[in-house]
N, C-alpha and C positions, 0 to 999 in steps of 0.2 A: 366289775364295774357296772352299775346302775346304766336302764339306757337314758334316762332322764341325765345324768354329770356327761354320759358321752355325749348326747346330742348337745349339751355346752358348748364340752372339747370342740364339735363340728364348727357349732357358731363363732368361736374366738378363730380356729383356724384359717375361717372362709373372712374374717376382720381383717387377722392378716396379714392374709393373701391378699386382698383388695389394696390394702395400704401402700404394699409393695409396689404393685401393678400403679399405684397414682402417683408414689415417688418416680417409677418410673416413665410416666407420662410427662414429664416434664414442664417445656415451658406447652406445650399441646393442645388447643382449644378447638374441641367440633363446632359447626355454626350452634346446632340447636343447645350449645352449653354455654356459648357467648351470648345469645338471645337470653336464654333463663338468667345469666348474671346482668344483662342490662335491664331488665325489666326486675329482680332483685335493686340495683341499685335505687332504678325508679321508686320504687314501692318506697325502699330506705328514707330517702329525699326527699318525701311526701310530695310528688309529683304522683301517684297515684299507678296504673297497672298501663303503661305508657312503654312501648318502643317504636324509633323513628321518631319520635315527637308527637306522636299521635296513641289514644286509647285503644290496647290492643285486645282481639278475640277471637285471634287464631290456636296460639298456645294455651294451654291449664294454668292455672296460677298457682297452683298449690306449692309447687318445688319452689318459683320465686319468694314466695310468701316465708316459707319457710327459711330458705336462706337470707332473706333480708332479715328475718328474727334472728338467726346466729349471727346474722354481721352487726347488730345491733348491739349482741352481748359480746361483742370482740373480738371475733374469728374473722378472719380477713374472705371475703367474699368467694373468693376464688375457693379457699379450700373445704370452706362452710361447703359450698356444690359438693364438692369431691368428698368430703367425709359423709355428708347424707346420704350419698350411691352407695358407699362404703358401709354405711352403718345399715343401709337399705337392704342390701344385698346380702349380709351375714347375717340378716334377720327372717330373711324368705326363707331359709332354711326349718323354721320354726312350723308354718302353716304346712308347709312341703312335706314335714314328716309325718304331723298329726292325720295329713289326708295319707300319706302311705301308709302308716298303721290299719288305715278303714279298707286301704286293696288289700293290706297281705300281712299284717299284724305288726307288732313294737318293732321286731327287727328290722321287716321293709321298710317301716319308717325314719329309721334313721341310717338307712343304706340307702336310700332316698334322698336324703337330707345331704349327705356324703357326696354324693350324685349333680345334685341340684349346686354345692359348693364350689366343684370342679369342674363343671360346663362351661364349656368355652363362649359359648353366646352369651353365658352371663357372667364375667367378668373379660371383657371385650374394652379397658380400661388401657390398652396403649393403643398411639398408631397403629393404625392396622393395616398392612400390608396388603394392597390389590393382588386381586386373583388368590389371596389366601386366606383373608378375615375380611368381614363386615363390624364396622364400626358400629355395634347395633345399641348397647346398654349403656348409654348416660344420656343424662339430661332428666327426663321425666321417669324414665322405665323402669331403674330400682326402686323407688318410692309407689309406682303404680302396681308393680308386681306383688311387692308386701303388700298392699293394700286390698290388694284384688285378692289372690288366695286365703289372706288373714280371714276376710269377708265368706270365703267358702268352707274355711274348716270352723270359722264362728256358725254356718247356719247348718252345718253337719252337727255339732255342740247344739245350738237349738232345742232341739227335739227330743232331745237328754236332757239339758239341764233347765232354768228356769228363762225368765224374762229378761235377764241381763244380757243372755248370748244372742238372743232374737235383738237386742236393741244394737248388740257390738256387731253383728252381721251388718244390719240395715246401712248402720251408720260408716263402717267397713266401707261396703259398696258404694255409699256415695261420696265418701272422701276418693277413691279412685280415679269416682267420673272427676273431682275435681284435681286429679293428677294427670290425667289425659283421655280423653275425649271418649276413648271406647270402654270406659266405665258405665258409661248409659247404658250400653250392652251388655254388661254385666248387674248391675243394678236392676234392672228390667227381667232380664232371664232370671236371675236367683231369685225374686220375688214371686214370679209367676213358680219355680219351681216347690218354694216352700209353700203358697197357697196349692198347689196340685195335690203336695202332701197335705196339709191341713183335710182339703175337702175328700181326698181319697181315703183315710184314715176317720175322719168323723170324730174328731178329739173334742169337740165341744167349742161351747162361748171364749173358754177361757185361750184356747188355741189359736184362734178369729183374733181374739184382744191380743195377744204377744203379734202375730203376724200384722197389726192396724201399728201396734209399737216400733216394730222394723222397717214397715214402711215411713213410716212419719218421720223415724231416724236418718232415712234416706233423705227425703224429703229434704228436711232442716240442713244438712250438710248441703246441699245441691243449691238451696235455694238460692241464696247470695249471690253465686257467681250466675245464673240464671234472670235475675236482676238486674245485672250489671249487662249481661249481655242483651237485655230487653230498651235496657235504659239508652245503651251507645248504640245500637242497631234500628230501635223506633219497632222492633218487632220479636214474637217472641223464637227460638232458637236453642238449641243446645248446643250448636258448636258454630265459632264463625271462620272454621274452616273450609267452609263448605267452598264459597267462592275465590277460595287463597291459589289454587291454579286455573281459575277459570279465564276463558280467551280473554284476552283485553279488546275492548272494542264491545263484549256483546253484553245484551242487556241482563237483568240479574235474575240468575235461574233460580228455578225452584229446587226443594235441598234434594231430591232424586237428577233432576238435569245437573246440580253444580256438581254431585258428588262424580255423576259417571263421563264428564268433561272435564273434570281436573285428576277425575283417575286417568283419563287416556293422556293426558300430557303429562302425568307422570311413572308412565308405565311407560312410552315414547325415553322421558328421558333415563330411566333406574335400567331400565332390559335392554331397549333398542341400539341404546349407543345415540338416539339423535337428541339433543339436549336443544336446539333451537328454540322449540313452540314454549318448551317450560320455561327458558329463559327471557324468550319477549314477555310470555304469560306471567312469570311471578316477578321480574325484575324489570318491565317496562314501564315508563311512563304514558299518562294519561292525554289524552288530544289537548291540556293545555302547557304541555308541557313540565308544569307546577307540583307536579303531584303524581306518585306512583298510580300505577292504575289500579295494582292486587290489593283487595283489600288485608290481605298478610301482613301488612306494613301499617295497620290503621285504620280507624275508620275516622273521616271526616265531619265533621258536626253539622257543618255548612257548605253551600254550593260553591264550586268557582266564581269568585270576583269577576265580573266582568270588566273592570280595571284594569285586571291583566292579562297582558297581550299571549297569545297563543307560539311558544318556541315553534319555529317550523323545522323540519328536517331538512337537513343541504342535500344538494343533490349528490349523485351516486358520484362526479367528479373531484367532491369536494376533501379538502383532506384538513384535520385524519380522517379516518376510512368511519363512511356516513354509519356502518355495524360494527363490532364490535371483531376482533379478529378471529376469535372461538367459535363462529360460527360455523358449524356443520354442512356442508354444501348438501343439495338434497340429494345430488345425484351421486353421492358417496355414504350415505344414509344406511346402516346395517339393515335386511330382511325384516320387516317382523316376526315375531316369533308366536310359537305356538301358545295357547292357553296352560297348557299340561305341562310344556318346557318352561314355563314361567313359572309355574307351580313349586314346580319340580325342584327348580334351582332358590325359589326364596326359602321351600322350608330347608333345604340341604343347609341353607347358610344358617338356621337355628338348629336344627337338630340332625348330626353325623345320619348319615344313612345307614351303620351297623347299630347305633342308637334306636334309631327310627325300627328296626328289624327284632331290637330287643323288647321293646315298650309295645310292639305287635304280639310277642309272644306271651308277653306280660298281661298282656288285656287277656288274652286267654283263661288263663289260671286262677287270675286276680278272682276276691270277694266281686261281686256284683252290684254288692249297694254302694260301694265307691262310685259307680260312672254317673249315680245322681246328682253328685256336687262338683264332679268333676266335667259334667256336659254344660254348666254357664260357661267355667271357665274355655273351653272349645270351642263355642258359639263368639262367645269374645274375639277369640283369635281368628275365626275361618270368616265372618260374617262383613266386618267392615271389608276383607281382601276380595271379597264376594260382589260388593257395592262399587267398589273404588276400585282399586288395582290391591297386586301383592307386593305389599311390601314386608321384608323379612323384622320390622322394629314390630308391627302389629302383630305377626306371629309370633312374639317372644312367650306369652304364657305357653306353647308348643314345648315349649325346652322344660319345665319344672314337671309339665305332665308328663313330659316324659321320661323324664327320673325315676320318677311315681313305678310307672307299668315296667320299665327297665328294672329296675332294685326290685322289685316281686318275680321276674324271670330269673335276675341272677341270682336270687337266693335260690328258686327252683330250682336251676342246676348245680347250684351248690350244693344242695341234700342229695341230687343224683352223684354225682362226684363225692360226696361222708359216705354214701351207702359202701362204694367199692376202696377207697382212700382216704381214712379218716384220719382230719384234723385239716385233711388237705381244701375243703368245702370254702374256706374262708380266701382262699386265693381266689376265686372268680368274682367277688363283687372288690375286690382289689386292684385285680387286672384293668376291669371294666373303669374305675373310678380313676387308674393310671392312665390308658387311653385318653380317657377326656378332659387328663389334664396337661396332656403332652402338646398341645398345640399350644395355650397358653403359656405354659413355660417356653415352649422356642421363641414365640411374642414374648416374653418378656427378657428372656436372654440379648436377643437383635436389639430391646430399644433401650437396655442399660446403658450404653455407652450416650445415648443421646444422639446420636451418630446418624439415624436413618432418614431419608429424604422429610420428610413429611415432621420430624423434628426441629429438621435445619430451618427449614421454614416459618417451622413456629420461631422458634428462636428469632430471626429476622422479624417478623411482627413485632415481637415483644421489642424489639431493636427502636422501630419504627415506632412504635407507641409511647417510647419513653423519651423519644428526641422531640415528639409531639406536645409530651408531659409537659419537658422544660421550656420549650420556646411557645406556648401558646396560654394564655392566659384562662383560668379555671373555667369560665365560663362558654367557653369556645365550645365549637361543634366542631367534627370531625366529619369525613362522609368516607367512607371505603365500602369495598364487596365483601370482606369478611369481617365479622364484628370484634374477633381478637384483636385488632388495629385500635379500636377505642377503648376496650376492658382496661387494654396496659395503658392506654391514655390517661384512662379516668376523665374522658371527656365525653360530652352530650355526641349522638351518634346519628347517622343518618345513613342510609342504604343505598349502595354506588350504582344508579340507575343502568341497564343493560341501552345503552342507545349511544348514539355519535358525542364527539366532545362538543359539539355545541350546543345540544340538547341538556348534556348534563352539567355543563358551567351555568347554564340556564336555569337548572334545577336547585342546583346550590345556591346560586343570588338567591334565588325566591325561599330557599334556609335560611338565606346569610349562615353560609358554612363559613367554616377560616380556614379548612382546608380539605382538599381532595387528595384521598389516597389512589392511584393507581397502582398495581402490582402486575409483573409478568406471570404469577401464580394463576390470575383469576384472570375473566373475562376485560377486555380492556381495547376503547378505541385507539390507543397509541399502538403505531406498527412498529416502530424503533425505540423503545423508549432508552435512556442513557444510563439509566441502573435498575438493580432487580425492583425497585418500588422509585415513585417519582410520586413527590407532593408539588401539587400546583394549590396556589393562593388568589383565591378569585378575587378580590377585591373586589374592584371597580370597572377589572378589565372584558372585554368581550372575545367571544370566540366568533366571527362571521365570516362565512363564506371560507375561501381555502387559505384565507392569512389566517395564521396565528402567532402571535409571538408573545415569548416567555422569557422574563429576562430571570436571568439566573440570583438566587439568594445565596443558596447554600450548597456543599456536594461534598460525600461520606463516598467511601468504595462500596456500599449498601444502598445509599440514597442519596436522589437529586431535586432539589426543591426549586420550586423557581416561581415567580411572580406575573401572572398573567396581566401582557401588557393594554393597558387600555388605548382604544383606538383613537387615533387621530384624529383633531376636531378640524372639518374644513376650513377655509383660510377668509376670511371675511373678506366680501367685494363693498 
């Protein structure tokens, strides 16, 4: 068998295997896959690149974009996401082998490929069990991945073949940035890399003209969303992440001050255990009450009305309880921790530490001209965790390279082991590929039954969003802390403010929500609430000072609905 039919077999294998893994994700929705599918639906609705109700330029648009075109041609929204990752992910397998052919020839490349199929960080497609998996690949990260190394085995192709590969490179790298944000960082490195060659080499006019080709490919893919982010911002920007965990309260920093203040509050809440600062930070409302303050939720076109009056916060007597009950006290706050032991622990959660030890030996051995197209991809990964904090989803190109230099070592002991035991050689890149698909399978053993905490849950959502379906008329808005609550709604959605219930009934009027989800799941000012989720219906009613009252609608052994009553009008003298 050809290695060109077996690299196939790899890719249909690693289909799927992915397929499996989303049958078995059940009813399951990560934030950042509810976000892509509300901003999906927006796009659909010709309401434009809109979550929260506002134009967003935190998230890439590419994955939305894309799925709202399959939901268009009749794929139901939800599983358009989920086949995209799927189809995303049995396709990296393709760029994965062509670059391990250039470390260690045809075979490493599709022991490689082999490698790259069976890695647990990349197909990370069920609940994932704390303290044993990180939830790291869906959402943007199959689509960015192919797109990213597609980009690096087209600009290794380059230099061999004609003007087509230089243009599929360029164009590669910028549809990435437009999959998630640190394609700038790649697009930027592979251009500067290919111009290094160019000018180190001396190829000529004609050289200069394919590399002005790649760039300009880049260019044009990028430009659009660059636009839009110039158009809704009033300035120009490559990502409008920058300010999505910055303090609330301070003025708008520059994209070196937002990056390395919204990395400290999110290395606070990802390592430390104290989640407070990210939660006033990204989930707080703004001094008038009206309006989130992060700009992750939106950006604003126009200033606060002065019309409307300013929500003030009750005092710390007031009930319910003026914060939220998930709050972290400080004086139970975990240590911070070291730089090294942050390191340490995000790449473990991409790439196994016996992994990590094989793609060390692997770099050894390996051709040498491989680490020229494989150093953007590195730079991608190490540079934003460099800027910001570590997070293990930025390191994910970490996992395919290291396939790469692993499948060149284990072929290397493989010919040491034919030399003394022959025929025997083919067991160690077997072994290897067993290993790292042994955790995945235990994940997907545990979430078959549907059974595991973090399912149950889901399911309840799904529960909760379809009792919202029938009794709320299409046009309704919804406001919860997790956005699976309005996916199964199919209703307009709005983001369950981190602050007291008076603040956030407050918030809602100023939506005209029709309804407030709280959940015992998520952050939530109710200290008792009367079931696992409670919808209140703001009306017309107010929350002030430490009366509140709710007259009751409706109540499920799931959930308690009830009708915020409105205050009593003084008694005419």
């Amino acid at each position: 068998m050809n290695e060109r039919r077996s690299l196939w077999i790899v890719v249909l294998a690693a289909l799927a295997l992915r397929l499996v893994l989303l049958v078995a994700r059940g009813d399951y929705i990560v934030y950042d896959e509810g976000y892509y599918l509300l901003l999906a639906r927006s796009l659909r609705a010709g309401h434009g690149f809109a979550l929260n109700g506002l134009p967003h330029v935190a998230l890439s648009p590419l994955q939305p974009v894309l799925v709202a075109l399959a939901s268009a041609a009749g794929v139901p929204d939800l599983w358009a996401s989920r086949l995209l990752a799927a189809v995303c992910g049995s396709l990296l397998v393709l760029p994965v082998a062509a670059l391990g052919a250039r470390a260690g020839g045809p075979r490493a490349g599709l022991v490689a490929a082999a490698f790259t199929a069976a890695s647990p960080a990349l197909m990370s497609f069920v609940p994932f069990f704390p303290g044993q998996s990180w939830n790291l690949y869906f959402g943007s990260e199959p689509l960015f991945l192919l797109l990213a190394f597609g980009a690096a085995a087209a600009a290794a192709r380059a230099e061999e073949g004609g003007w087509r590969w230089w243009v599929a490179a360029g164009a590669l790298a910028g549809a990435s940035y437009l999959a998630r944000a640190e394609g700038a960082v790649l697009a930027g490195t592979l251009l500067l890399v290919l111009a290094a060659r160019v000018a180190l080499r001396g190829r000529g006019a004609a050289s200069w003209r394919n590399l002005a080709l790649a760039a300009f490919a880049a260019a044009a893919m990028a430009a659009p969303y660059l636009l839009y982010l110039h158009a809704t911002l009033g300035r120009w920007a490559v990502s409008g992440r920058v300010q999505a965990a910055s303090e609330a309260g301070e003025e708008t920093p520059s994209a070196v001050q937002g990056a390395r203040s919204g990395g400290q509050v999110l290395e606070q809440f990802v390592w430390q255990g104290r989640p407070a600062a990210f939660l006033q930070a990204l989930y707080g409302l703004d001094a008038s009450g009206t309006r989130m303050a992060s700009q992750y939720w939106g950006v604003h076109r126009e200033p606060v009305s002065p019309t409307v009056p300013a929500v003030p916060a009750p005092p710390p007597a007031a009930a319910p309880s003026s914060t939220p009950s998930t709050a972290v006290p400080a004086a139970h706050a975990p240590p911070a921790r070291s730089a090294w032991a942050v390191w340490r622990q995000g790449l473990a959660a991409v790439v196994p530490w016996w992994m990590a030890a094989l793609a060390l030996a692997g770099l050894v051995v390996a051709r040498r001209e491989a680490l020229i197209w494989v150093f953007p991809l590195a730079v991608t990964a190490v540079l934003p965790s460099l800027l910001t904090y570590v997070e293990p989803r930025s390191l994910l190109p970490l996992a395919p390279l290291a396939a790469v230099y692993a499948a060149v070592a284990a072929l290397w002991l493989a010919a040491r082991v034919e030399a003394r035991w022959k025929k025997a050689g083919a067991a160690v890149p077997a072994i290897v590929a067993l290993a790292l698909f042994a955790p995945g399978a235990r994940d997907l053993v545990r979430a078959w039954p549907q059974t595991t905490p973090l399912q149950q849950v889901a399911t309840a959502r799904r529960a909760v969003g379809e009792y919202l379906a029938q009794h709320l008329p299409p046009d309704s808005i919804v406001m919860s802390w997790h956005p699976a609550v309005a996916v199964w709604a199919s209703r307009a959605w709005r983001v369950l403010p981190y602050a007291s219930f008076e603040r956030i009934t407050g918030y809602a009027r100023a939506e005209r929500v029709a309804a407030v989800v709280f959940s015992r799941f998520e952050p939530s000012p109710l200290t008792a609430p009367p079931r696992a989720f409670t919808v209140i219906l703001p009306g017309a009613g107010t929350a002030a000072g430490a009366r509140v009252e709710v007259q009751p609608v409706d109540e499920t052994p799931l959930l308690f609905v009830g009708r915020l009553a409105s205050a009593p009008q003084p008694a005419a003298r």
